[in-house]
C-alpha positions in Angstrom: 147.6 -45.1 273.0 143.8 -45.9 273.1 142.4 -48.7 271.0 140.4 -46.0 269.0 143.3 -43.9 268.2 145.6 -47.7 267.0 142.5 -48.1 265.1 142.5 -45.0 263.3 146.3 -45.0 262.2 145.6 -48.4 261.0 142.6 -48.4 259.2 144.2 -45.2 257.6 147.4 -46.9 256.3 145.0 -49.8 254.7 142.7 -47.5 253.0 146.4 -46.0 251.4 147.3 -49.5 250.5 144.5 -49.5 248.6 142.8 -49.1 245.5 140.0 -47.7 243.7 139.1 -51.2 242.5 139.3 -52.8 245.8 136.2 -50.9 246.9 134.1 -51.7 249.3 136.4 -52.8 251.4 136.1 -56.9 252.8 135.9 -56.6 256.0 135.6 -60.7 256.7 139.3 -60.4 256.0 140.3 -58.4 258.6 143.2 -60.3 259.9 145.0 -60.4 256.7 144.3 -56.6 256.1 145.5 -55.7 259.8 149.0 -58.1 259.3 149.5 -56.3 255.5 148.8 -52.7 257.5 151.2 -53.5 260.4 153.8 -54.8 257.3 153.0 -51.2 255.9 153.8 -49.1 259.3 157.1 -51.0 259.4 158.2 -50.4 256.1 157.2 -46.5 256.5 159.1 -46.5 260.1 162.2 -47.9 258.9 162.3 -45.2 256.0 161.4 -42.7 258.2 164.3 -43.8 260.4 166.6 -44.2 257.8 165.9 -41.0 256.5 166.2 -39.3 259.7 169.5 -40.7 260.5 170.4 -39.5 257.0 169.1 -35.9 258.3 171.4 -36.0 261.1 174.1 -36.8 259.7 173.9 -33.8 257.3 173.6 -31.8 260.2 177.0 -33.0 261.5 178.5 -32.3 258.4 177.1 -28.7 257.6 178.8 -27.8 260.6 181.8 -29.8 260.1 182.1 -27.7 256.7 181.3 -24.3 258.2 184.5 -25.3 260.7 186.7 -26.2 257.9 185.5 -23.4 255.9 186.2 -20.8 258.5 189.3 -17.7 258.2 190.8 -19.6 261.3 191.3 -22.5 259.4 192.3 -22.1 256.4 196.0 -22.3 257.3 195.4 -25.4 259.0 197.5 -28.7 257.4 195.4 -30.9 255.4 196.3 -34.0 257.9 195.4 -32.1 261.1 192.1 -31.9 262.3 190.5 -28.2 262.2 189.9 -26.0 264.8 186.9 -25.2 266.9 184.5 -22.2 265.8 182.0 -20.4 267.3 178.8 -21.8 265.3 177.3 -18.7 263.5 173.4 -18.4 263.3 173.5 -19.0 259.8 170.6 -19.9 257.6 171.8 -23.3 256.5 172.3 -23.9 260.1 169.1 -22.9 260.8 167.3 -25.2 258.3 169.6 -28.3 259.2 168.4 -28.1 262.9 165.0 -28.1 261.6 165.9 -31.6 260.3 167.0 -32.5 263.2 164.5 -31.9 265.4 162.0 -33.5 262.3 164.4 -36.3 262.7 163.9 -36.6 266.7 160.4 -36.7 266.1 160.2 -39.7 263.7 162.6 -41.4 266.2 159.7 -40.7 269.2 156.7 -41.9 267.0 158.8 -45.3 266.1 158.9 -45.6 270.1 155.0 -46.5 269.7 155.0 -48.5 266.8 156.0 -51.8 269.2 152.5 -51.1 271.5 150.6 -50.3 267.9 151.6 -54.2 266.9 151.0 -55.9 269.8 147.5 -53.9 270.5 146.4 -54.6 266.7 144.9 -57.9 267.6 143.1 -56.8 270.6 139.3 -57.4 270.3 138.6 -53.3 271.1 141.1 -52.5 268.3 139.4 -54.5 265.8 135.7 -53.9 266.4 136.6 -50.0 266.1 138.7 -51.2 262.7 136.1 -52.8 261.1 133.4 -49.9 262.4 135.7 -47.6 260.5 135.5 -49.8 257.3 132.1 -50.5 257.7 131.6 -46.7 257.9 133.5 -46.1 254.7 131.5 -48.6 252.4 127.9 -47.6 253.6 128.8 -43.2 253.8 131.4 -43.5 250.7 128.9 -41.4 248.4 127.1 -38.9 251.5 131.5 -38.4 252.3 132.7 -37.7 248.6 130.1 -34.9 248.0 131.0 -33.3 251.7 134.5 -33.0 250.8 133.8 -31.6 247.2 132.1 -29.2 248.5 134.4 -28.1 251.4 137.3 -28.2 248.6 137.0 -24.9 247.4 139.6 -24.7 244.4 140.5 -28.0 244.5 138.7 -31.5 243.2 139.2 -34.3 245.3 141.0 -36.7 242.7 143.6 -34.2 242.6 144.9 -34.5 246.3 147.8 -36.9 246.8 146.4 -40.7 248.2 147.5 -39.8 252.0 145.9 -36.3 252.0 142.6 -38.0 250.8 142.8 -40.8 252.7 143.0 -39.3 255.6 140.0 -36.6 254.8 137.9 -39.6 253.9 138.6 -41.9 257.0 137.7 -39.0 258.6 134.8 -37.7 257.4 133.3 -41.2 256.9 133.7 -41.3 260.9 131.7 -38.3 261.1 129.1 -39.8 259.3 128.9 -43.1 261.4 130.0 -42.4 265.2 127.2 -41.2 267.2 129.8 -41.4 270.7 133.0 -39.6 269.5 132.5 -36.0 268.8 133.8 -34.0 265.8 136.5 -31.9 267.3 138.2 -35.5 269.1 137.9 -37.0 265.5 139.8 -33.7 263.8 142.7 -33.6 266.5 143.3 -37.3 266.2 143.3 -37.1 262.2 145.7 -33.7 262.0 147.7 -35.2 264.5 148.0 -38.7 262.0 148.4 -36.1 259.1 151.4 -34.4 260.8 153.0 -37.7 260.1 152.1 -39.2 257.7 151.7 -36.7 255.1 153.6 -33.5 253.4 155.2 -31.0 255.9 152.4 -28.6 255.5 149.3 -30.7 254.7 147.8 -30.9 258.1 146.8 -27.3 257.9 145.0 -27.8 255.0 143.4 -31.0 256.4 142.3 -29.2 259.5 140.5 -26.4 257.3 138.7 -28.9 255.8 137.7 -31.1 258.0 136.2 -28.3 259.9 134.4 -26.8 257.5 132.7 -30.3 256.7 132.0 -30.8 260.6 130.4 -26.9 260.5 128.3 -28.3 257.4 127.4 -31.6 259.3 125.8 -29.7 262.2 124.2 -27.3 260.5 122.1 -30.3 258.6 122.3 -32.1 261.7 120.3 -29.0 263.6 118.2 -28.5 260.3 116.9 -32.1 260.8 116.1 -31.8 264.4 113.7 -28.2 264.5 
């Protein structure tokens, strides 16, 4: 992982951590605000481990009912184990692998969460931190009215805090970095989304973000003929 992309996943779970009140942000503080975000990641990775191995589990037991469940069992003494089935491609089945492969993925990002801690005091990792915080105090109004207006049927107190968080970390990015381009800034956001947020959120995070980059050139291209 690169220190810009460390930097982005946690400057995002600070700016979830806080509130409304806390603005702007104090970056002289930094340390304190990195060791409370690592705290943060650890507490969301052990959930998300927990609730994996909780997912799993109910896949082993779906198909352990379907077995018991089956015609060839149901003769079967109560103290004897059942018999093997042929697994049918049933929709329950269907949806429980789903969980499972959810599950395997949580289980692959905790594999990074070791390098994310140890890289978190690196020099690179916090410059980029505090750019990002820096970027949110100084763009926080030019950032608010970009996503208003990209939110067509929606207003932007109504979003849940991760959905917004990461729209805003985003955007303000857009405003302040000169040397990373739009499109990198978009994948590296939907990708944090896909994990951090609801099941089906980063599609609606990549619409918007794009449509706030298209707006941001435009002006951009305005300004420059």
């Amino acid at each position: 992982m690169n220190a810009r992309t460390i930097a982005r996943e946690l400057a995002l779970l600070a700016l979830y951590q806080q509130t409304e009140d806390s603005r702007p942000f104090d970056t002289s503080n930094l340390k304190e605000l990195t060791l409370l975000t690592v705290r943060a990641m650890q507490t969301f990775t052990q959930d998300q481990l927990e609730h994996a191995a909780s997912d799993l589990r109910l896949v082993a037991q779906t198909i352990q009912d379907i077995q018991d469940e089956h015609p060839d069992n149901e003769n079967v003494p109560f103290e004897q184990p059942s018999k093997p089935i042929t697994l049918p491609s049933t929709a329950a089945v269907l949806d429980q692998l789903d969980s499972a492969l959810q599950a395997a993925d949580t289980l692959i990002n905790a594999i990074n969460f070791p390098e994310i801690v140890f890289q978190s005091n690196q020099e690179h990792v916090q410059n980029y931190l505090i750019m990002l915080f820096k970027n949110l105090n100084h763009y926080s109004a030019g950032v608010q009215s970009s996503l208003e207006k990209a939110l067509i049927d929606w207003r932007l107190e109504r979003l849940n805090k991760m959905d917004r968080s990461v729209l805003e970390l985003a955007v303000s990015e857009m405003y302040g970095t000169s040397g990373v381009d739009n499109a990198t800034i978009i994948d590296e956001f939907v990708e944090l989304s896909k994990r951090y947020c609801d099941e089906e959120s980063y599609k609606f995070i990549n619409g918007i973000l794009a449509t706030v980059s298209g707006s941001l050139n435009t002006e951009s291209e305005s300004l420059t003929t």
